[in-house]
VOMAR-282647 format. One record per residue (C-alpha): residue number from 1; residue in three letters; x, z, y. Coordinates in steps of 0.05 Angstrom, whole numbers, plus 5000, padded with zeros to 4 digits. Layout:
N
num,residu,x,z,y
NUM,ala,X,Z,Y
...
# end
This chain:
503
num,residu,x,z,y
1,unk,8467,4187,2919
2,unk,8426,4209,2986
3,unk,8366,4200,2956
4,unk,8377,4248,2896
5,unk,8379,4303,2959
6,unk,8321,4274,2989
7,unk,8277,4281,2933
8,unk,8301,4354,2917
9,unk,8294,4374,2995
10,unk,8219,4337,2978
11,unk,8205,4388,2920
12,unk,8234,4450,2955
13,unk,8196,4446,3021
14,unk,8136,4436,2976
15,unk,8139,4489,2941
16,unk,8167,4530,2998
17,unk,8092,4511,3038
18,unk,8054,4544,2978
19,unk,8103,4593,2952
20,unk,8154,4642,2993
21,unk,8181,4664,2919
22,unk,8207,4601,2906
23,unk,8284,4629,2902
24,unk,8261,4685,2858
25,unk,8231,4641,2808
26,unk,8286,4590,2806
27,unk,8334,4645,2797
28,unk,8292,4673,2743
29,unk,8288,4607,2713
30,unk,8363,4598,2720
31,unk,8377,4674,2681
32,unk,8337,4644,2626
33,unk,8366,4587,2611
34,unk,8435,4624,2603
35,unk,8405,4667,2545
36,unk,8435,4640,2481
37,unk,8377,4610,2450
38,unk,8346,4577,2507
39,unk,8409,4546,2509
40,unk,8406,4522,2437
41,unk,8333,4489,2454
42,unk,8367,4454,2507
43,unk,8419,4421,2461
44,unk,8366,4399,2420
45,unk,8318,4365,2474
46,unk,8389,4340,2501
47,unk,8419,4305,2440
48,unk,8423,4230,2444
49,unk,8377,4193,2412
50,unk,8384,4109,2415
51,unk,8321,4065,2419
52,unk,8324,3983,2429
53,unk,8405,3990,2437
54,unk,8406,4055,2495
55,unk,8427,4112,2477
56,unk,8407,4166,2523
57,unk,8390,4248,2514
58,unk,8321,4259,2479
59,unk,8302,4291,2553
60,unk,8321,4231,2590
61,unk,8262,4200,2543
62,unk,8218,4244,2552
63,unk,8213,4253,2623
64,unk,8207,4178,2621
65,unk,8138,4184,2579
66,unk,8113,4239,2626
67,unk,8114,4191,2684
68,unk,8086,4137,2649
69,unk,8144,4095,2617
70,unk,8104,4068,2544
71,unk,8172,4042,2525
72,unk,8210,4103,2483
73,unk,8229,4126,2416
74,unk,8181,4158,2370
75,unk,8201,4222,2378
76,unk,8197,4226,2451
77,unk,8118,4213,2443
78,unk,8112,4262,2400
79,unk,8143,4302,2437
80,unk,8118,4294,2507
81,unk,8054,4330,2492
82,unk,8080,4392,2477
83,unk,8123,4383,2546
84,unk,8074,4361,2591
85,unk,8031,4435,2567
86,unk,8106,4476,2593
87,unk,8102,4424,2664
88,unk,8036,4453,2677
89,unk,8039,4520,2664
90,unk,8111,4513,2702
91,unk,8076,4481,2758
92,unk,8024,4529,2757
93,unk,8074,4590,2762
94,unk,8117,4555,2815
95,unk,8056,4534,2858
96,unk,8071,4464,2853
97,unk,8038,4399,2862
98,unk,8050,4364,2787
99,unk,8024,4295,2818
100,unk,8079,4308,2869
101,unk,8130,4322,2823
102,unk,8108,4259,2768
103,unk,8121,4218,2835
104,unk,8193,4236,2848
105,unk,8211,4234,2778
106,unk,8193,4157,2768
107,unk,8266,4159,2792
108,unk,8307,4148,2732
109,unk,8367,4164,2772
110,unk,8334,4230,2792
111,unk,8314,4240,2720
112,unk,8385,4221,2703
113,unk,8412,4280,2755
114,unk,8370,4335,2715
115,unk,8381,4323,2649
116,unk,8467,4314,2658
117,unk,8452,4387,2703
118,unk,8410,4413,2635
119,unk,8470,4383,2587
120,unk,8519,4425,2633
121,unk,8470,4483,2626
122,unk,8471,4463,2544
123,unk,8540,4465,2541
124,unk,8580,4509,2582
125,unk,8528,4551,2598
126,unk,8511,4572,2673
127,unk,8573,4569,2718
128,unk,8593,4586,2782
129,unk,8606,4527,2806
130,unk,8566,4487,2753
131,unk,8608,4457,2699
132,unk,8580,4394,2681
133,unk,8586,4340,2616
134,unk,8591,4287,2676
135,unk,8577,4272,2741
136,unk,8529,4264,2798
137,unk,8564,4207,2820
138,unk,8625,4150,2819
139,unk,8651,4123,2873
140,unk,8684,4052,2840
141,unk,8738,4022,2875
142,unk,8713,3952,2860
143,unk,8769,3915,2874
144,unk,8834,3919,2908
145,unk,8810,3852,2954
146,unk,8792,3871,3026
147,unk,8776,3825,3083
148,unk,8809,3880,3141
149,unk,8872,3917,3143
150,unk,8859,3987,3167
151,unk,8908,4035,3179
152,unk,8883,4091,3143
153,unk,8865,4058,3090
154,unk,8866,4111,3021
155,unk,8866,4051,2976
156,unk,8918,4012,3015
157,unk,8878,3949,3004
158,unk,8889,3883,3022
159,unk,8906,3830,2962
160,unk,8868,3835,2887
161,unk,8919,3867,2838
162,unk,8944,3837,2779
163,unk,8907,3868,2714
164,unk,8829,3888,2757
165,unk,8777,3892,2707
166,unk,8741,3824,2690
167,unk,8667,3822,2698
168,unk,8652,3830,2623
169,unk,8695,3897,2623
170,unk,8659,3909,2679
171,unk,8589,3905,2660
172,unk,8625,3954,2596
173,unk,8634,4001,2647
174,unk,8564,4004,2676
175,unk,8531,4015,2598
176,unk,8586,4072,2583
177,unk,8567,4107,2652
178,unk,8493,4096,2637
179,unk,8507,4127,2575
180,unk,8544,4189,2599
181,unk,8487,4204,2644
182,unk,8517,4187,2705
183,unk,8455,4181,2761
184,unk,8493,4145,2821
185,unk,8544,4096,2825
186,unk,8581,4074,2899
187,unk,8613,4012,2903
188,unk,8672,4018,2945
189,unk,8743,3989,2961
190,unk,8773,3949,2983
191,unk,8717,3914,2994
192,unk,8663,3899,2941
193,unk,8618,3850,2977
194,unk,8678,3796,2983
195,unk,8690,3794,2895
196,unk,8648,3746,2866
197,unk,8626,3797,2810
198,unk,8589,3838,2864
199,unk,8524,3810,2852
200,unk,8523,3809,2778
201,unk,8545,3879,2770
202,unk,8499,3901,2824
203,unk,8449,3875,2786
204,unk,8462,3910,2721
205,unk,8467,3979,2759
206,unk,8401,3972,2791
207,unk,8372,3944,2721
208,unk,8397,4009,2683
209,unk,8356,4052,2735
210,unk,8423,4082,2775
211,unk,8423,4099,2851
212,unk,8460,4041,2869
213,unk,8508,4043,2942
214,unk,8559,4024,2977
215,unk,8612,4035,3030
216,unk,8625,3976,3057
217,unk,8667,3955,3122
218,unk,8587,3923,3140
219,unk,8627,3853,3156
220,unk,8590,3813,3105
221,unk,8525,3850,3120
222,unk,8527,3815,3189
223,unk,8483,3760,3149
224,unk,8421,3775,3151
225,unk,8419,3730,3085
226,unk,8469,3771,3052
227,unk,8442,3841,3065
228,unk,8366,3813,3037
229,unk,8406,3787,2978
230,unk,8430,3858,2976
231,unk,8362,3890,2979
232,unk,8330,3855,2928
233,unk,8379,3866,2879
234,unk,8355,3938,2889
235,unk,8409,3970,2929
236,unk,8383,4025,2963
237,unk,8439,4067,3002
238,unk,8490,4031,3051
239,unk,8547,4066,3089
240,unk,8590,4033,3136
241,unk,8649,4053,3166
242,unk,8653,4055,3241
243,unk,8723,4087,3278
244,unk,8701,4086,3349
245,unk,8645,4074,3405
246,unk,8688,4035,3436
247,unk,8707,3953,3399
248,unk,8780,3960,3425
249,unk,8795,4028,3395
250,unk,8763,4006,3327
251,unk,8786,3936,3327
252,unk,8857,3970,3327
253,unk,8840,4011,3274
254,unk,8816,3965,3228
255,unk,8872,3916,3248
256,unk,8827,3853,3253
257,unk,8802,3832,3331
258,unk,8720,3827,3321
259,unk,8707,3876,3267
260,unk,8669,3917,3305
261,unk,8610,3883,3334
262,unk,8598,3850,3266
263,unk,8605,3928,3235
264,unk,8549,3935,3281
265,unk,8505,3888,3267
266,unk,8511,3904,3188
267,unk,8491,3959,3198
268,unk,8431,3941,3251
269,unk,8408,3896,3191
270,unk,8413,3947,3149
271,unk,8362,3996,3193
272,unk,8315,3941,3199
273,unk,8318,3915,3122
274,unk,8297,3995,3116
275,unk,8360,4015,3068
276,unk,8386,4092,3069
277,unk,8430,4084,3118
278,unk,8500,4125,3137
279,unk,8554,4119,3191
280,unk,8624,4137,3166
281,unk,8673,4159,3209
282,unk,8750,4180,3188
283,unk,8764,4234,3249
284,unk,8837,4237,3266
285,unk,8873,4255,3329
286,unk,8868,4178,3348
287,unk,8797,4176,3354
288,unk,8767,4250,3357
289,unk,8751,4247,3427
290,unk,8701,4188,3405
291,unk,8659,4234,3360
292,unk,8600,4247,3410
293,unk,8595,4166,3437
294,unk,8595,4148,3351
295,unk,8538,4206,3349
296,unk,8502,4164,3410
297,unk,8516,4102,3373
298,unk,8486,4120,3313
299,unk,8427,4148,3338
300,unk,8422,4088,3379
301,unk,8431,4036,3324
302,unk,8376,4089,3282
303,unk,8414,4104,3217
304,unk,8400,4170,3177
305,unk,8458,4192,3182
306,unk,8529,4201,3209
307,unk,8580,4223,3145
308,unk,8650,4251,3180
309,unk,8705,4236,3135
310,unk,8767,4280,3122
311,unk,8832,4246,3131
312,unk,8873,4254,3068
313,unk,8949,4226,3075
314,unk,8936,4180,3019
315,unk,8951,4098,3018
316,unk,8964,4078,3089
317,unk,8942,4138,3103
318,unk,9015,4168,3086
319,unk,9041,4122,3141
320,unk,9007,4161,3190
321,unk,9003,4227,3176
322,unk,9029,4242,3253
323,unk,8938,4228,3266
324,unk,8925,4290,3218
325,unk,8888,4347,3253
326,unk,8913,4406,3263
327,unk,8873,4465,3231
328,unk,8851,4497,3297
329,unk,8828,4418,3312
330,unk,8792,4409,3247
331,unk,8759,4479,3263
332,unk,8730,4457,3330
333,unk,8710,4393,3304
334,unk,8669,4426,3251
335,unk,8643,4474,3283
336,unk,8619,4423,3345
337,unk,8581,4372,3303
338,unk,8544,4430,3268
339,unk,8522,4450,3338
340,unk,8495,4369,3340
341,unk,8454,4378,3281
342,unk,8404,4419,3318
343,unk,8404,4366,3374
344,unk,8387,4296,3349
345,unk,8349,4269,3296
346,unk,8392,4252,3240
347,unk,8439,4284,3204
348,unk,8507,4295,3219
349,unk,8545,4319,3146
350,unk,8633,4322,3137
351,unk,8668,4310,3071
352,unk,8720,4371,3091
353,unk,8690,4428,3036
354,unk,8704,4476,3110
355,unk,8635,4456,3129
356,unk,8606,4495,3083
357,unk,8640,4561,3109
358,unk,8633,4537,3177
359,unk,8553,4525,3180
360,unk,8550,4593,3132
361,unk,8587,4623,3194
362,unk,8547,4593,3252
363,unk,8479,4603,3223
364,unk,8494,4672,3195
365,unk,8478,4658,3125
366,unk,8417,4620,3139
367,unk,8436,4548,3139
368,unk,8471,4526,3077
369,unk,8517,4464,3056
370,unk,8523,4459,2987
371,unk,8544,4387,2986
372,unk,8584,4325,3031
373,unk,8504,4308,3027
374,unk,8459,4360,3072
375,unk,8451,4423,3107
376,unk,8394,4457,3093
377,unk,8366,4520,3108
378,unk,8310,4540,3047
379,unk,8321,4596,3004
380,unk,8330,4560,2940
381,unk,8389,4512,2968
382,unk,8415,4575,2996
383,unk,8417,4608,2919
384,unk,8436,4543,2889
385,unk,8496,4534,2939
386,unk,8556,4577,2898
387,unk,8530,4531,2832
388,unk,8531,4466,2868
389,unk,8576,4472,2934
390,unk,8648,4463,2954
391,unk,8694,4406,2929
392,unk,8672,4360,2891
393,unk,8721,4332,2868
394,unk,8727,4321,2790
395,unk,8667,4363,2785
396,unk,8604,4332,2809
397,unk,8640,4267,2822
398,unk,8698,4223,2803
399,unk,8732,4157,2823
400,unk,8747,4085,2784
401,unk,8804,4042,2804
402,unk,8797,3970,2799
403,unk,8833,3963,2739
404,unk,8795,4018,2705
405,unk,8837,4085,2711
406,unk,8787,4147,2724
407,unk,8815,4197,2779
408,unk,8781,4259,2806
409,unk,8770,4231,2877
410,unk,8780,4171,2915
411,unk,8845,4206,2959
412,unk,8871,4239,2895
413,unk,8910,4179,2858
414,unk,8917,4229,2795
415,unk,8911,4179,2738
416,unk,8871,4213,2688
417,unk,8856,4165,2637
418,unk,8841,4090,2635
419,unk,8771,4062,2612
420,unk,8804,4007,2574
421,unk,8834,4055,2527
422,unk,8786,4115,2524
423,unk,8720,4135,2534
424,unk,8686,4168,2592
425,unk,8669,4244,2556
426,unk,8747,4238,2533
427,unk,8771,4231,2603
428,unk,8719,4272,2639
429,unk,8742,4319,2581
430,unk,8811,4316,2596
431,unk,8848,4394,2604
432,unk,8870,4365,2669
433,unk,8806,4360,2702
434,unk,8793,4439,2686
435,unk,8829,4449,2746
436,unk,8777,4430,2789
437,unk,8720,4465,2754
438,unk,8741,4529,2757
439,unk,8754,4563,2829
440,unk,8797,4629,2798
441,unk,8863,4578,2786
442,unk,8867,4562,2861
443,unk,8933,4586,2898
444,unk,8952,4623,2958
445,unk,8887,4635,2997
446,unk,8850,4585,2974
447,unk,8843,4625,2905
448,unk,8829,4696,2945
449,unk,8784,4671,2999
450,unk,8713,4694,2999
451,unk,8676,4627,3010
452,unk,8719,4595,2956
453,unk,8654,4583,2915
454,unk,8621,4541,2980
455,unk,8688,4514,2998
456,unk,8748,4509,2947
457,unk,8786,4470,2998
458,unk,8807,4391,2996
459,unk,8839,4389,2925
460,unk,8859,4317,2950
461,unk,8898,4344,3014
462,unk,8933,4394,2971
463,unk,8955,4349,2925
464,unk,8979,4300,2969
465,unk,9001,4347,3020
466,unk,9038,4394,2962
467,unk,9031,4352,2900
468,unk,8988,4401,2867
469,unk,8921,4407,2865
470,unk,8910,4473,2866
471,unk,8956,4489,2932
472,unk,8920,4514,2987
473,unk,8886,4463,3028
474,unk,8932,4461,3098
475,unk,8872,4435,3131
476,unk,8835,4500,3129
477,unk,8841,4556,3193
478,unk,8853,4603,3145
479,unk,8919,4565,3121
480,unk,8952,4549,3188
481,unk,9015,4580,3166
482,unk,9015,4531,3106
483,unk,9001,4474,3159
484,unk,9052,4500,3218
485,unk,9112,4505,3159
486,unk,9089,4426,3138
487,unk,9098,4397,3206
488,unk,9167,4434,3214
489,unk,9191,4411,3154
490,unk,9162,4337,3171
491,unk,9207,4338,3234
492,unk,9266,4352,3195
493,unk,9256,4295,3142
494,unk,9246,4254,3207
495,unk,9306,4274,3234
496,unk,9345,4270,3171
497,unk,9313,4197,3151
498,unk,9320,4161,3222
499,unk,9390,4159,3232
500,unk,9399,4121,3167
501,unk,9349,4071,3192
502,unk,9388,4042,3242
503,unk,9454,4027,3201
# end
């Protein structure tokens, strides 16, 4: 997941050292592999071909000869040659180190990431954004099990449901997303690390070369035993979720007395066992005044980075949607952490799509942030941002429940199919999820505004919010009418509702 950015940022400020026409050439590169028969080659090199039971795209293969790998289907070493003679004269033309580049792709999960962007290219062409046969990454809801009660909870978690997957439909799971060319999978919650299957389905992912991570509430990572277990099973990113500075404010949060100093020394294991490390934080009215003591915290405890997460009204969270921010709040808060970035040494990202508008604004077009992953501030991330920015929702990453139903994001419960009974491509596939790929069918301003392609707004918050997906995201300055008529109209269901409480 992080470290699929990483490795690009790694490429880009390489080649930005030896080259300043990086962008150019990339665009170039881009043009050409719209034209109609480039595009043909590419379905070719990206067809699936199955060797010693995996089946994976002919290019997935033969990147994994070029760095090395002996262990591939015939046709992949015949073809590697002729592929290696286009990486050099590629290299050549782009100024770029090839032992450099070998390096970073002995990542199967970065190979993973360019091949499903080259079988969007295949298929659908170049898009703005990027339409694409599946995505970056999942974010699997585990299990339903959670050792916490939080308030805000999106998954309202607490006891395992009824019909959860069982480890062999499980371990099903993993092979079809290895398949589909998924290159990241994040194990999420309730809480993963509690399920007895956690370790033998961590095991697989690492074993079928994914990113593997996890957002965890960091309790169980308060063993030191536990988070080395972790490690070498190969799991490589770990993000924990932190509300507050302050153990009393956090602790209330997370309705369990102690959570928080154990939180905190997951994730000071985590640092030390030297795991990509993140700090989430949900910012709501409750706790926003805490944002710059979790910034010192962070830096303090020395994770990579601090991930600000977007309250959607969604499981608990529609219990409490009196914590919301208000637009003109969500606006400041945005717009203050971005000031932070150029302060400490880490960085500080948000999941609300605004943040791309926002740093566009702030820097004056210089500073870009194309994903709930970066900012950066290179010419080619800066080109690349209207292919890969905004939302991501359904597009460049999608959600599992526990008992196998796909949805488009973690705070969009939009059942859009269930693994049991379909296949991954048909459910990625499915009409419905058009709606996220393609910015012209958003409503009201969302659809009109002009950083729609960086932003796209919170498909989740409309849709829980307005029960459509493609209503304007009330979170958004832009949409403060949209958020000024909600809260009226709140009042009056409150008013109309309590009275019948009491008889």
């Amino acid at each position: 997941m992080a470290s699929l950015g990483e490795n690009l940022d790694k490429i880009i400020e390489k080649n930005n050292k030896n080259s300043g026409s990086g962008a150019g050439a990339l665009i170039a590169a881009i043009r050409i592999l719209n034209k109609g028969a480039v595009r043909r080659v590419l379905r070719l090199f990206t067809k699936e071909v199955e060797f010693n039971g995996e089946r994976k795209p002919l290019m997935d293969w033969v990147l994994a000869k070029y760095v090395g790998e002996e262990q591939c289907p015939t046709v992949a070493h015949f073809v590697a040659p002729f592929f290696e003679m286009g990486m050099k004269l590629a290299t050549a033309w782009l100024h770029a180190d090839e032992d450099s580049i070998k390096e970073l792709l002995s990542d199967p999960a970065l190979r993973r990431g360019i091949v499903t962007t080259l079988r969007g290219i295949a298929l659908f062409g170049v898009t703005t954004p990027q339409k694409l046969p599946a995505p970056f990454f999942i974010v699997w809801n585990f299990t339903n099990v959670c050792n916490l009660k939080c308030i805000h909870c999106y998954q309202n978690a607490g006891r395992p449901l009824p019909n959860e997957l069982t480890l062999e439909e499980k371990l099903r799971v993993v092979k079809e997303l290895d398949e589909a060319g998924v290159p990241a999978i994040a194990l999420s919650g309730g809480e993963p690390t509690v399920h007895r299957d956690f370790w033998p389905v961590l095991a697989e992912i690492s074993r079928r070369g994914f990113y593997p991570a996890i957002a965890t509430n960091g309790i169980t990572f308060a063993s030191l035993e536990f988070a080395e277990r972790a490690k070498k099973l190969g799991l490589r990113y770990v993000e924990m979720s932190i509300d507050a500075a302050n153990p009393a404010v956090h602790d209330k949060f997370r309705g369990v007395p102690g959570a928080w100093s154990k939180t905190v020394q997951g994730l000071r294991n985590a640092v030390k066992l030297g795991f990509t490390t993140a700090l989430a934080f949900t910012v709501t009215k409750v706790n926003i005044q805490e944002v710059d003591s979790i910034l010192d915290l962070a830096q303090e405890i020395g994770v990579n980075k601090v991930v600000f997460f977007n309250f959607v009204p969604v499981g608990r969270g529609r219990e409490n949607l009196e914590i919301d921010l208000s637009p003109e709040e969500r606006e400041e808060f945005l717009r203050h952490i971005y000031t932070e970035t150029k302060k400490r040494k880490m960085e500080i990202i948000s999941t609300a799509p605004q943040y791309g508008r926002v740093v566009n604004q702030l820097s004056a077009g210089e500073d870009v942030s194309p994903t709930h992953f970066v900012i950066a501030n290179d010419p080619i991330t800066r080109e690349l941002t209207e292919f890969i920015g905004g939302c991501g929702a359904g597009r460049v990453y999608a959600a599992i429940e526990p008992e196998g139903t796909l949805t488009p994001c973690v705070f969009l419960p939009y059942p859009v199919g269930n693994l049991r009974t379909k296949s991954f491509w048909d459910i990625w596939m499915d009409p419905f999820m058009e709606n996220f790929r393609d910015r012209d069918r958003l409503e009201g301003f969302c659809g009109k505004c002009p950083y729609k392609l960086i932003c796209g707004g919170c498909r989740a918050r409309a849709y829980n919010y307005f029960g459509d997906v493609l209503a304007p995201d009330p979170g958004c300055i832009y949409n403060s009418a949209e958020w000024r008529k909600l809260t009226e109209d709140l009042k009056r269901i409150k008013i109309k509702v309590s009275p019948m409480a009491f008889k």
